[in-house]
PDB file of N, CA, C and O in Angstrom:
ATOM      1  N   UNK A   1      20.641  38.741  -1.896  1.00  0.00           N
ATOM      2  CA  UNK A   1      20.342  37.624  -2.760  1.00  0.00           C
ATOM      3  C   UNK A   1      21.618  36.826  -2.960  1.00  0.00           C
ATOM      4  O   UNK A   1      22.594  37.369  -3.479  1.00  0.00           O
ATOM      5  N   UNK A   2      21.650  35.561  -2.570  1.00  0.00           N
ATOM      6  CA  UNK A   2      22.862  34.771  -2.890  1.00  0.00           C
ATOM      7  C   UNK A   2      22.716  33.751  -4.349  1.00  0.00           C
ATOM      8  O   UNK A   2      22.431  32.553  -4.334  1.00  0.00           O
ATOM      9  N   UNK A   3      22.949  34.450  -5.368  1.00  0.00           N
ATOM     10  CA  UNK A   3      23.336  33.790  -6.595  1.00  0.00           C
ATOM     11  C   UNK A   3      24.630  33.506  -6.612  1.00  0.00           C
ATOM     12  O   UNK A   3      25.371  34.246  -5.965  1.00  0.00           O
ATOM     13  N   UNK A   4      25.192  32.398  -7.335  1.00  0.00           N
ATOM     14  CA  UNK A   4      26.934  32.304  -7.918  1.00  0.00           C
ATOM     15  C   UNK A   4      26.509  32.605  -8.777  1.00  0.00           C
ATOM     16  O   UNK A   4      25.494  32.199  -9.342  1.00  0.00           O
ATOM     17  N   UNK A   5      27.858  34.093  -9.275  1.00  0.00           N
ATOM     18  CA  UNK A   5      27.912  34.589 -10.869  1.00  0.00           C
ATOM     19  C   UNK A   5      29.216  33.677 -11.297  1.00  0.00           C
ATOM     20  O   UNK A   5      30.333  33.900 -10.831  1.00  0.00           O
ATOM     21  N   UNK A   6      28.947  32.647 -12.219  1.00  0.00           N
ATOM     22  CA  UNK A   6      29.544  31.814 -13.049  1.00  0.00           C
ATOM     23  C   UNK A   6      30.594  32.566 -13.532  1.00  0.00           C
ATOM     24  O   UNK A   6      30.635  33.600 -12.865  1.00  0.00           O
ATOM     25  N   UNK A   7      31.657  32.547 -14.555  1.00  0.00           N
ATOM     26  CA  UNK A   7      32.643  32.501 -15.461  1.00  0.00           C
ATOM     27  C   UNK A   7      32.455  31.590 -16.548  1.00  0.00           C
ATOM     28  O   UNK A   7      31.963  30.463 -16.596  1.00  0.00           O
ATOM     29  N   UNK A   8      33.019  32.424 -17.504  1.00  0.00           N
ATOM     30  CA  UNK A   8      32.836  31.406 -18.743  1.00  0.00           C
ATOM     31  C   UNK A   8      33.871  30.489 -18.859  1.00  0.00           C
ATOM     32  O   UNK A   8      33.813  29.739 -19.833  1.00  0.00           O
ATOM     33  N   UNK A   9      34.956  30.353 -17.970  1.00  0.00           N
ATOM     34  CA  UNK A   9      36.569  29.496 -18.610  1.00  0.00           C
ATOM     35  C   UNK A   9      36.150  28.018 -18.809  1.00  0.00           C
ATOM     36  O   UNK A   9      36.665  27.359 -19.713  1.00  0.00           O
ATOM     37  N   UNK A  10      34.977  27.348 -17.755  1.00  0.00           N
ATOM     38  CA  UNK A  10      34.862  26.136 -18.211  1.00  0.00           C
ATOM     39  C   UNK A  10      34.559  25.565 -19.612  1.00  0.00           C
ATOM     40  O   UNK A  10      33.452  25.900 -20.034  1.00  0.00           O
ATOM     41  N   UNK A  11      35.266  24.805 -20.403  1.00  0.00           N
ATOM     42  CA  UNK A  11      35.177  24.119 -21.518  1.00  0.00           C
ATOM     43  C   UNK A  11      33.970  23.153 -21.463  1.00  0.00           C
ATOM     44  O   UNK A  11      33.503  22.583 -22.450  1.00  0.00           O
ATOM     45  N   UNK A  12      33.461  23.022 -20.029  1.00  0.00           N
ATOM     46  CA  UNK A  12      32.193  21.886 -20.189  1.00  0.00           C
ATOM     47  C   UNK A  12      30.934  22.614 -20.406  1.00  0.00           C
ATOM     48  O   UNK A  12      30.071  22.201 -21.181  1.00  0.00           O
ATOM     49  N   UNK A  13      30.828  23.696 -19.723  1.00  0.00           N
ATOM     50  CA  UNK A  13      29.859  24.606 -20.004  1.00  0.00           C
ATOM     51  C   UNK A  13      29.718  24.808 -21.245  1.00  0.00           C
ATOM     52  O   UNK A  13      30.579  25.188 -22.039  1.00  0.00           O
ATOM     53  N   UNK A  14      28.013  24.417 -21.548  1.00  0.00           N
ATOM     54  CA  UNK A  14      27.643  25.146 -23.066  1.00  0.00           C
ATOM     55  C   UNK A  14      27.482  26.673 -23.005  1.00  0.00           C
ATOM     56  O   UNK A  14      27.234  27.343 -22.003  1.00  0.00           O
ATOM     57  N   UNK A  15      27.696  27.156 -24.444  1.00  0.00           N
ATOM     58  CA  UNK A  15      26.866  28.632 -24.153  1.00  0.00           C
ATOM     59  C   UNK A  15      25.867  28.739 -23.297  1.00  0.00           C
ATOM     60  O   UNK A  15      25.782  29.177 -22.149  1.00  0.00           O
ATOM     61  N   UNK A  16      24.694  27.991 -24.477  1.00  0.00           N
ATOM     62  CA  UNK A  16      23.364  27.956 -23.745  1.00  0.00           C
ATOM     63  C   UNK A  16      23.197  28.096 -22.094  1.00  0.00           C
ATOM     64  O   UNK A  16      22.655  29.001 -21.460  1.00  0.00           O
ATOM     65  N   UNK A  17      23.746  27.082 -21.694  1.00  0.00           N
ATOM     66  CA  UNK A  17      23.577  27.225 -19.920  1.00  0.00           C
ATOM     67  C   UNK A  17      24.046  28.427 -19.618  1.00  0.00           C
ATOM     68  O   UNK A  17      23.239  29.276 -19.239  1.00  0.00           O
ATOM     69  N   UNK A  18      25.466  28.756 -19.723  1.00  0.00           N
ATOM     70  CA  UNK A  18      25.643  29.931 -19.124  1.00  0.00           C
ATOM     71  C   UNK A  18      25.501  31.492 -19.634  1.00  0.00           C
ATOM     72  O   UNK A  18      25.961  32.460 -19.027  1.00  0.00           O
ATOM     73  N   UNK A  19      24.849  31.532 -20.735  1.00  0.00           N
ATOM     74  CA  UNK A  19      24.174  32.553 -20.945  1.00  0.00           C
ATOM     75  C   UNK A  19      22.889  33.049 -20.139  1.00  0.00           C
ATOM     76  O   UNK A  19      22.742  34.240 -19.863  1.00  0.00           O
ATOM     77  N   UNK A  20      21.739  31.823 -19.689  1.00  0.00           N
ATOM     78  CA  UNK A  20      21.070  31.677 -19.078  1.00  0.00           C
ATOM     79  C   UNK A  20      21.042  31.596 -17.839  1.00  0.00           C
ATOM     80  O   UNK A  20      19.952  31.604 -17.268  1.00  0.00           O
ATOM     81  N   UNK A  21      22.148  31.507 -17.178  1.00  0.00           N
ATOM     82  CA  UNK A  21      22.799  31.357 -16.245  1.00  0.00           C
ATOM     83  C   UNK A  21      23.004  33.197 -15.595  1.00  0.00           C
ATOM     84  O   UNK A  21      22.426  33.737 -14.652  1.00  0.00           O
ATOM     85  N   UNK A  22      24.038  33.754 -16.540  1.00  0.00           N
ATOM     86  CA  UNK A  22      23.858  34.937 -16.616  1.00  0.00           C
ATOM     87  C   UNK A  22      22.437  35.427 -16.949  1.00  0.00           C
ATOM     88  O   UNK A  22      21.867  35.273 -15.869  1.00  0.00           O
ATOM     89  N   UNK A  23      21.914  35.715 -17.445  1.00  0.00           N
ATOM     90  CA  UNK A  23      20.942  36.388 -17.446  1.00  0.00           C
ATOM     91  C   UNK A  23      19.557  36.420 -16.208  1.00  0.00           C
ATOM     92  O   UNK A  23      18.807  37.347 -15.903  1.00  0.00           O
ATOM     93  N   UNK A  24      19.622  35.211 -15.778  1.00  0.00           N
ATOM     94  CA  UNK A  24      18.930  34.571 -14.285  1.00  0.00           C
ATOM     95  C   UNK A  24      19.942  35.381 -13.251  1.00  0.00           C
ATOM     96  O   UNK A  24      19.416  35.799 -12.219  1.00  0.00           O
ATOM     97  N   UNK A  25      21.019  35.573 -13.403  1.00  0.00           N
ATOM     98  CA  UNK A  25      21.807  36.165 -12.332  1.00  0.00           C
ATOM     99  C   UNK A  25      20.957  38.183 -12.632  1.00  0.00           C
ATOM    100  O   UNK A  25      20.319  39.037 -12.017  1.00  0.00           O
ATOM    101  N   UNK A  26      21.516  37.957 -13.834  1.00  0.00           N
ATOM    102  CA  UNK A  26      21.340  39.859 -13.713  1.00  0.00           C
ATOM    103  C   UNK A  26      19.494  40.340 -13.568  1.00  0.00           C
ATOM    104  O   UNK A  26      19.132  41.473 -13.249  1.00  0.00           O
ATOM    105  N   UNK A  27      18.546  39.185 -13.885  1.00  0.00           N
ATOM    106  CA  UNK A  27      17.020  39.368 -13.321  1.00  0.00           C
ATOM    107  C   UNK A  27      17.270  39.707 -11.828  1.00  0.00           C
ATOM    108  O   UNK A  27      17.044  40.801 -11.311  1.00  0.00           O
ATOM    109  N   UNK A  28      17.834  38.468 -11.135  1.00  0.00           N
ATOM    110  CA  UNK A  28      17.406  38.529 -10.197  1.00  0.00           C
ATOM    111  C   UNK A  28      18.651  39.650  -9.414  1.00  0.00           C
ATOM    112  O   UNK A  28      18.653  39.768  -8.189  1.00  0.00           O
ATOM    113  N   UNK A  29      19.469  40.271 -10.125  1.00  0.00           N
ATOM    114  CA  UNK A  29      19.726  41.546  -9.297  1.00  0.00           C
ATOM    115  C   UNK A  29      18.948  43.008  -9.108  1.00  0.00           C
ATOM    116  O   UNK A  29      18.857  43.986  -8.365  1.00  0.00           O
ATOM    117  N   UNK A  30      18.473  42.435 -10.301  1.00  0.00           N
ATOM    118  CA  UNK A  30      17.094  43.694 -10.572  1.00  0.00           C
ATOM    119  C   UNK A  30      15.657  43.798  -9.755  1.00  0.00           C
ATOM    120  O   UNK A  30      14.818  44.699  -9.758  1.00  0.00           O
ATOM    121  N   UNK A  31      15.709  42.004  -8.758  1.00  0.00           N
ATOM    122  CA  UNK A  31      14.646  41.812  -8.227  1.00  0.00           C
ATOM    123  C   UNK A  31      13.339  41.525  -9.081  1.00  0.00           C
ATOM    124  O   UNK A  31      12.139  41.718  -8.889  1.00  0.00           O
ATOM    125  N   UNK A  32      13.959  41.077  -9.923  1.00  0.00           N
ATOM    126  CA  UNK A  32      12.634  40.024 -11.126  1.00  0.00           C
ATOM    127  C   UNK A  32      12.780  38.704 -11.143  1.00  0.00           C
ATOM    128  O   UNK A  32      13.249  38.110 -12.115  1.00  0.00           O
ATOM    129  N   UNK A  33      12.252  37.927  -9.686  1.00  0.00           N
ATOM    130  CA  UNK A  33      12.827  36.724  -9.586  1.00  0.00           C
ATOM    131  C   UNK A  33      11.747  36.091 -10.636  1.00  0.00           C
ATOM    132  O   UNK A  33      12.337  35.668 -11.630  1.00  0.00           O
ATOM    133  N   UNK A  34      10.874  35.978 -10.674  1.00  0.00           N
ATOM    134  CA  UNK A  34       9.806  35.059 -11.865  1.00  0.00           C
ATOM    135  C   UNK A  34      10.568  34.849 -12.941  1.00  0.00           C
ATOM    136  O   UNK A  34      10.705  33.737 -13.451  1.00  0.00           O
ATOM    137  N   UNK A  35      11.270  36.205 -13.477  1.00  0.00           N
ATOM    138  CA  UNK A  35      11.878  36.123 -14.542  1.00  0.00           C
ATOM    139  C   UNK A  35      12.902  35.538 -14.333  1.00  0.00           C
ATOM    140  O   UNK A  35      13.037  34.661 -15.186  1.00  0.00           O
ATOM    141  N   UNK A  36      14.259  35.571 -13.165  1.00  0.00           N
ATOM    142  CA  UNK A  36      15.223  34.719 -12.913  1.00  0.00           C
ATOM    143  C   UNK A  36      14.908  33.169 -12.946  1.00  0.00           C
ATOM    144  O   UNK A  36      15.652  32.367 -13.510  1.00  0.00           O
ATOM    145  N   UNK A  37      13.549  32.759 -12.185  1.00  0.00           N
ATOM    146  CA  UNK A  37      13.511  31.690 -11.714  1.00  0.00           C
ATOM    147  C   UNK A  37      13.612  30.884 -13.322  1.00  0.00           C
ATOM    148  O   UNK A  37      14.196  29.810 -13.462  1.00  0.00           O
ATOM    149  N   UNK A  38      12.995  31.553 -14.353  1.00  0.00           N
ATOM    150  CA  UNK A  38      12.848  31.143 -15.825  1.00  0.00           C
ATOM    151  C   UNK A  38      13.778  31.074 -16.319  1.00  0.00           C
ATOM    152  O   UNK A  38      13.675  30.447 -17.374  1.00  0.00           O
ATOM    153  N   UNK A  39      15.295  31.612 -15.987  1.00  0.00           N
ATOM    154  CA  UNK A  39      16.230  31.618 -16.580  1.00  0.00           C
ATOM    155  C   UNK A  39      17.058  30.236 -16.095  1.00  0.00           C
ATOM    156  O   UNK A  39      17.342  29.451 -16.999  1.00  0.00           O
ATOM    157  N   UNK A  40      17.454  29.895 -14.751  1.00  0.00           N
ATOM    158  CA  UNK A  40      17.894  29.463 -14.069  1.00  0.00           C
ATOM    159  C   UNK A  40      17.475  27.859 -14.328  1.00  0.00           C
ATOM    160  O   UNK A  40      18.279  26.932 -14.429  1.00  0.00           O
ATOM    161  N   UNK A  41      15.516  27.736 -14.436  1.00  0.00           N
ATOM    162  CA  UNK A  41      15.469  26.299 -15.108  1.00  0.00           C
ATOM    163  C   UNK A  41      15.682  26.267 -16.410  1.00  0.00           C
ATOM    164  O   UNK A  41      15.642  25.110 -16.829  1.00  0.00           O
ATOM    165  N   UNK A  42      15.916  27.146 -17.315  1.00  0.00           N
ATOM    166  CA  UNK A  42      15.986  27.075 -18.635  1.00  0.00           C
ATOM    167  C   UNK A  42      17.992  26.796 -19.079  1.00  0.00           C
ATOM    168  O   UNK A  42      18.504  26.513 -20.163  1.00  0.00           O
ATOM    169  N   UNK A  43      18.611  27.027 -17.773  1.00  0.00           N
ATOM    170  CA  UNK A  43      19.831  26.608 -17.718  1.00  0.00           C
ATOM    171  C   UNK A  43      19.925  25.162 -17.229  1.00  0.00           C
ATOM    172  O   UNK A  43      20.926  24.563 -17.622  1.00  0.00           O
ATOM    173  N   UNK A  44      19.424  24.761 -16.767  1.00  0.00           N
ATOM    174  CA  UNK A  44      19.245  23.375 -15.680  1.00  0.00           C
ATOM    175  C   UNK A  44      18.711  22.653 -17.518  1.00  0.00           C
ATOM    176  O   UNK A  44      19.619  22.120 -18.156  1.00  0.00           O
ATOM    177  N   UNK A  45      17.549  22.703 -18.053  1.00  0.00           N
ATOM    178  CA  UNK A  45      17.253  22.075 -19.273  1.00  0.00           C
ATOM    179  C   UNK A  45      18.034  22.097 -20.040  1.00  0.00           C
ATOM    180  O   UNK A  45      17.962  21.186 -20.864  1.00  0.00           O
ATOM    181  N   UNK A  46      19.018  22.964 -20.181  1.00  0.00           N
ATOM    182  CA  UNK A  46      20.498  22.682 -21.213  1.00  0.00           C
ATOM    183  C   UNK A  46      21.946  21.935 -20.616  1.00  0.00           C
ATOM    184  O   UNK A  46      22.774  21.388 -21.345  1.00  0.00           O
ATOM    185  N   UNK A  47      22.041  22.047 -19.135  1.00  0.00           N
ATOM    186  CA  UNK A  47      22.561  21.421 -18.650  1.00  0.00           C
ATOM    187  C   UNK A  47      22.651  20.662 -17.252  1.00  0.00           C
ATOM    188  O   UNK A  47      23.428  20.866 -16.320  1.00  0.00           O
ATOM    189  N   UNK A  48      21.788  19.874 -17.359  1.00  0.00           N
ATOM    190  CA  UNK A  48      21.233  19.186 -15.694  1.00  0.00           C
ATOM    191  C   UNK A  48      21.960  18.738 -15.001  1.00  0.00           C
ATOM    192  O   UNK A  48      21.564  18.102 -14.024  1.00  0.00           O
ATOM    193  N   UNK A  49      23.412  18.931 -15.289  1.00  0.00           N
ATOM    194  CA  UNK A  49      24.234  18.713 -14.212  1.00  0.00           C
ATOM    195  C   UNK A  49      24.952  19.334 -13.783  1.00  0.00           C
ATOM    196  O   UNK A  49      25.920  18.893 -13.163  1.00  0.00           O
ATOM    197  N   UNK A  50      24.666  20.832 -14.011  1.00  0.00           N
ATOM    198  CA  UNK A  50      25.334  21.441 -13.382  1.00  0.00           C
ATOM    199  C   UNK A  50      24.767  22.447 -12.161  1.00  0.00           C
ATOM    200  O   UNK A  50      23.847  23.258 -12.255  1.00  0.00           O
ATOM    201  N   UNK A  51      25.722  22.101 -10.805  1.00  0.00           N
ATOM    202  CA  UNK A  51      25.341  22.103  -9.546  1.00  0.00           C
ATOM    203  C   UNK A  51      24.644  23.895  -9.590  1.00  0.00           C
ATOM    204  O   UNK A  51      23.524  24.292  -9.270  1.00  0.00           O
ATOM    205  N   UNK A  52      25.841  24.658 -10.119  1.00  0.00           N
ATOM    206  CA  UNK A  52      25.694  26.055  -9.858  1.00  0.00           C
ATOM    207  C   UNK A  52      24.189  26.828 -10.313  1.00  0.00           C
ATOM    208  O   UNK A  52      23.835  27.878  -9.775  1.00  0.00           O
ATOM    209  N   UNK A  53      23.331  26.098 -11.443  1.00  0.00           N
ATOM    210  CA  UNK A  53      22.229  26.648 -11.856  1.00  0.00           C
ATOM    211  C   UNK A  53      21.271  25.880 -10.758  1.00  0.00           C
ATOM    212  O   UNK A  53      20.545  26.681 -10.170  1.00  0.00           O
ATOM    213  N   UNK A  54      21.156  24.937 -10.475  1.00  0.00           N
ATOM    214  CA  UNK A  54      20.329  24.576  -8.929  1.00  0.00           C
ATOM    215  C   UNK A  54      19.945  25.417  -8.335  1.00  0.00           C
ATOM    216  O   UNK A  54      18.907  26.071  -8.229  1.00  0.00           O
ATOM    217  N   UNK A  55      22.011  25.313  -7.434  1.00  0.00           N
ATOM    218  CA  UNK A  55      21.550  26.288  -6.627  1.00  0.00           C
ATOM    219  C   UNK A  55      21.130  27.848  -6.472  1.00  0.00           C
ATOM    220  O   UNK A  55      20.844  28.530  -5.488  1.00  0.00           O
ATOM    221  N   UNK A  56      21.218  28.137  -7.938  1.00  0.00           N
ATOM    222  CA  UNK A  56      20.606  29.811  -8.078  1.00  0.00           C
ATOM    223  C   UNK A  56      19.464  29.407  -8.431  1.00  0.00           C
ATOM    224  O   UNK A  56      19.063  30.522  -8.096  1.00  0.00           O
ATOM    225  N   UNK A  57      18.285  28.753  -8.881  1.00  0.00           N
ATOM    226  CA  UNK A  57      17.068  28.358  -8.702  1.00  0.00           C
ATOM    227  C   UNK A  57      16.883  28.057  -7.263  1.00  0.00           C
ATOM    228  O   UNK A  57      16.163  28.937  -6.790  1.00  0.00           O
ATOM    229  N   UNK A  58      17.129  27.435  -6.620  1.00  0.00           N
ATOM    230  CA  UNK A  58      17.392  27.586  -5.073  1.00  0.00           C
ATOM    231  C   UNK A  58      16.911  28.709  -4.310  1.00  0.00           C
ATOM    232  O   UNK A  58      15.877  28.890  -3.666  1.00  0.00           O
ATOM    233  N   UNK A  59      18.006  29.475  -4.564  1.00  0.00           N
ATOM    234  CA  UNK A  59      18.017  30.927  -4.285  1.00  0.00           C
ATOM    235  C   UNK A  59      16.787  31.746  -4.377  1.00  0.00           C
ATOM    236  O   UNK A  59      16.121  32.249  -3.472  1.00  0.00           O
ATOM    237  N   UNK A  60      16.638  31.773  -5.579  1.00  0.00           N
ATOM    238  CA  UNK A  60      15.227  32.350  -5.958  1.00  0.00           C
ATOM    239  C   UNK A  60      14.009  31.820  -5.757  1.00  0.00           C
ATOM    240  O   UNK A  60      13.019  32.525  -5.956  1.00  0.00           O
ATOM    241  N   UNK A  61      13.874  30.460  -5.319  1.00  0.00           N
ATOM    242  CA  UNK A  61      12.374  29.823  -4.619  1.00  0.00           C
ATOM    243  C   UNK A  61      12.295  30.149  -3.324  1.00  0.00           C
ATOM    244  O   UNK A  61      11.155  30.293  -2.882  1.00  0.00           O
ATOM    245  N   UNK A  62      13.630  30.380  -2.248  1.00  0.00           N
ATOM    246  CA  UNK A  62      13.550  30.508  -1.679  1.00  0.00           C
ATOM    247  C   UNK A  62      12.792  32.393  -1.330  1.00  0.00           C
ATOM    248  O   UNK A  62      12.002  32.784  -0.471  1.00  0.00           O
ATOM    249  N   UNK A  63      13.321  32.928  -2.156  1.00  0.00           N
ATOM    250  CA  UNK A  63      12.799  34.690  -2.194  1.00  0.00           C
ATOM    251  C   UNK A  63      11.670  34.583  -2.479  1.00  0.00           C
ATOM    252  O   UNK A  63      10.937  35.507  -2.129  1.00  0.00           O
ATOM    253  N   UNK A  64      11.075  33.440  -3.214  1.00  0.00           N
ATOM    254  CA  UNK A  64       9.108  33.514  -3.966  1.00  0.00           C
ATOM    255  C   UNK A  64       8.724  32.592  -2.888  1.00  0.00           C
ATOM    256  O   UNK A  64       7.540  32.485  -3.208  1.00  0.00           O
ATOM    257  N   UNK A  65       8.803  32.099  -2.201  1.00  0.00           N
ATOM    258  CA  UNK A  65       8.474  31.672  -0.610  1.00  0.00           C
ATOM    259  C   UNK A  65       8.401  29.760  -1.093  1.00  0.00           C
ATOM    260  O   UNK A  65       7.793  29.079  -0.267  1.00  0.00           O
ATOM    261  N   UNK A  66       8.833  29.184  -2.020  1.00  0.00           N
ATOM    262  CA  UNK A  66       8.856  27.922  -2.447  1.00  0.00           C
ATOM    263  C   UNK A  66       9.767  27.096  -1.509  1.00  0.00           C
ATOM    264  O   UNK A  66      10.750  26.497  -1.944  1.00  0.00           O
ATOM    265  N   UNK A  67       9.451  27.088  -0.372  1.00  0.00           N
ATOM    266  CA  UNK A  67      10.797  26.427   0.673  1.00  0.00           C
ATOM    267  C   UNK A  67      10.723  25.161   0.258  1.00  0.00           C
ATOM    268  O   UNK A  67      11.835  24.699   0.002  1.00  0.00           O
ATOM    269  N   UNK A  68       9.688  24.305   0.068  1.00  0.00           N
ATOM    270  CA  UNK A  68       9.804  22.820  -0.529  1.00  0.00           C
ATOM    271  C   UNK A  68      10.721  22.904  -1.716  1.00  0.00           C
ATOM    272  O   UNK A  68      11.776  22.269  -1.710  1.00  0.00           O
ATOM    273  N   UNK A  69      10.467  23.452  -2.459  1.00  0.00           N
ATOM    274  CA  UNK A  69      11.073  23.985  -3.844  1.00  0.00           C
ATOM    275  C   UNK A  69      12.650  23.926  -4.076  1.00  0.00           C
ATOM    276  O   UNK A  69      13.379  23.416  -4.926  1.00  0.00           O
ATOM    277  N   UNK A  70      12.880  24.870  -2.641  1.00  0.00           N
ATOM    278  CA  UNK A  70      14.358  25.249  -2.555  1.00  0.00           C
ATOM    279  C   UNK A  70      14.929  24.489  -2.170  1.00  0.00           C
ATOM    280  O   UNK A  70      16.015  24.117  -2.613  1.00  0.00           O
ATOM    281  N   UNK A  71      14.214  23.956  -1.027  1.00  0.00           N
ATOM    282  CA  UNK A  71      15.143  22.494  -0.669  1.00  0.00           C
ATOM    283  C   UNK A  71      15.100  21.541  -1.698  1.00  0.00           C
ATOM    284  O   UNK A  71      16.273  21.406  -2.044  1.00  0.00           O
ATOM    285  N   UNK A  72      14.512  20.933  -2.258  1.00  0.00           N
ATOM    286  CA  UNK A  72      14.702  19.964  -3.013  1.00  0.00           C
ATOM    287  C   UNK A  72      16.290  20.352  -4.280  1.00  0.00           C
ATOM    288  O   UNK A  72      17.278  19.688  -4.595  1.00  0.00           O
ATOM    289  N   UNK A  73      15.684  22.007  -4.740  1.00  0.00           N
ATOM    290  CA  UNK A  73      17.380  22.391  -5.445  1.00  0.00           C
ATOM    291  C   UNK A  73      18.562  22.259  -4.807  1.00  0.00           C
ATOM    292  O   UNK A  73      19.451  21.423  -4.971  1.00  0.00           O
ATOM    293  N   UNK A  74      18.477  23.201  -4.039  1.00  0.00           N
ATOM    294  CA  UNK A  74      19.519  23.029  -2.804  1.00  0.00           C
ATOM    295  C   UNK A  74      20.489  21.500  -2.417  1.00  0.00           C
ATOM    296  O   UNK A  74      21.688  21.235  -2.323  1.00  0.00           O
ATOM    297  N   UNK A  75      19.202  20.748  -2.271  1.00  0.00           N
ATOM    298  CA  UNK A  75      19.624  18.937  -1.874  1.00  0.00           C
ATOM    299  C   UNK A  75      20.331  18.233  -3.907  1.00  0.00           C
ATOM    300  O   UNK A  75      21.229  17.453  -4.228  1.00  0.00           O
ATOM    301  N   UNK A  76      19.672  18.766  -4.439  1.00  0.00           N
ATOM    302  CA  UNK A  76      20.631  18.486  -5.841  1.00  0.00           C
ATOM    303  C   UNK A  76      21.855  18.784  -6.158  1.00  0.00           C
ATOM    304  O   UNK A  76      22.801  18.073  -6.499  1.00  0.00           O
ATOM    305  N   UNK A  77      21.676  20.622  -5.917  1.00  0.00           N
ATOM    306  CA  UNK A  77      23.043  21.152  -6.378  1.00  0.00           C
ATOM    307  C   UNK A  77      23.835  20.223  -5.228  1.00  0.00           C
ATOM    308  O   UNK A  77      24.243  19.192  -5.762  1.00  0.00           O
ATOM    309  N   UNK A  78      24.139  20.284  -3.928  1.00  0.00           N
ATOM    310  CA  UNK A  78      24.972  19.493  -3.305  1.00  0.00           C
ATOM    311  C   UNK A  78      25.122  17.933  -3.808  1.00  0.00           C
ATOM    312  O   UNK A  78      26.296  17.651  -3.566  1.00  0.00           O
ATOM    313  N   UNK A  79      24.695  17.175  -4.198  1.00  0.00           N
ATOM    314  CA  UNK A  79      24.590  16.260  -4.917  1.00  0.00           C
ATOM    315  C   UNK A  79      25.417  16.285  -5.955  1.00  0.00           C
ATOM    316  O   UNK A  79      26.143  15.344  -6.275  1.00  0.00           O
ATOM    317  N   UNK A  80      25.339  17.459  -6.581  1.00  0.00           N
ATOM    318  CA  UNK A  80      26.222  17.921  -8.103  1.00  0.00           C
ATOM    319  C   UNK A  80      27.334  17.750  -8.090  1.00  0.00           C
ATOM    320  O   UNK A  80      28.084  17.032  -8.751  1.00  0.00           O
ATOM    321  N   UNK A  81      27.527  18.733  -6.961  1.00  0.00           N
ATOM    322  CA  UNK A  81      28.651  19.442  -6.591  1.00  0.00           C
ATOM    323  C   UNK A  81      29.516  18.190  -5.975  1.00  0.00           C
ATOM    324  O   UNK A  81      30.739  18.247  -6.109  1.00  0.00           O
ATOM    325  N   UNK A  82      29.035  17.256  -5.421  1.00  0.00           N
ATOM    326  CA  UNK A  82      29.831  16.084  -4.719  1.00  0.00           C
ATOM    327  C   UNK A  82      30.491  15.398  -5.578  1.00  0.00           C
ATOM    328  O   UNK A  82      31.478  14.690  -5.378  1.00  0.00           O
ATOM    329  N   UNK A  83      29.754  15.681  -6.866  1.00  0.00           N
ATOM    330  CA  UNK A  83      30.077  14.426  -7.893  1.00  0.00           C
ATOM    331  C   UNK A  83      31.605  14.836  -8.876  1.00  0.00           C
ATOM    332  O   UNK A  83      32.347  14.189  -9.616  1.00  0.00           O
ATOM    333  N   UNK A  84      31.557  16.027  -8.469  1.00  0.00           N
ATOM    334  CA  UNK A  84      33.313  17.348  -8.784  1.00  0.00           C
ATOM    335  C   UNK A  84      33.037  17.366 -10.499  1.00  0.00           C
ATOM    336  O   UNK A  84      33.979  17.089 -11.242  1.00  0.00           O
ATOM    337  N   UNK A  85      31.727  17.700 -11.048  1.00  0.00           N
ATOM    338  CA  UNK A  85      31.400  17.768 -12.025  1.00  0.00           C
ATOM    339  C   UNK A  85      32.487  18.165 -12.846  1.00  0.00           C
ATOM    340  O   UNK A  85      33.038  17.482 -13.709  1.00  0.00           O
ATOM    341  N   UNK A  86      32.775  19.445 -12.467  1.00  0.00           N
ATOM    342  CA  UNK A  86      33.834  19.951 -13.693  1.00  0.00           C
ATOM    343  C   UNK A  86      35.223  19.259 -13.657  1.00  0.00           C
ATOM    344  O   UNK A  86      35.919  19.672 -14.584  1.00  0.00           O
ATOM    345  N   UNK A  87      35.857  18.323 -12.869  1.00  0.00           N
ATOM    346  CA  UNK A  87      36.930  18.069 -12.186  1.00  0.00           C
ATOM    347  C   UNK A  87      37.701  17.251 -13.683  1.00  0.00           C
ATOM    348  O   UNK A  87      38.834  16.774 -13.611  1.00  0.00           O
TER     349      UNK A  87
END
């Protein structure tokens, strides 16, 4: 399973996101992606610009067979990520 496990040092990061963030990471090490996939948009709704919760929603559509799904995250987080969010 390719999730990024975040760090907390960023100052832009809210809790919220990356708590959710984490917790979407440690579902889906357990192989409870439904439950990851819930975490992962529930990080994206606290912070929609950040690339790294995408692409671990990404990740996990791609494991629940959502290939439209994933691509469309996938094509965001890179989008995100171009924009050097945290920079």
């Amino acid at each position: 399973m390719s999730v990024i496990k975040t760090s907390g040092n960023s100052t832009n990061t809210s809790i919220d996101y990356y708590g959710y963030n984490i917790d979407g990471v440690s579902k889906a090490d357990l192989g409870q992606f439904q439950e990851a996939l819930d975490y992962f948009s529930k990080a994206i709704e606290n912070d929609p610009n950040n690339f790294v919760s995408y692409f671990n929603r990404a990740s996990i559509k791609m494991r629940l067979g959502d290939i439209e799904g994933a691509r469309i995250d996938f094509k965001k987080s890179e989008i995100l990520d171009s924009t050097d969010y945290y920079a």
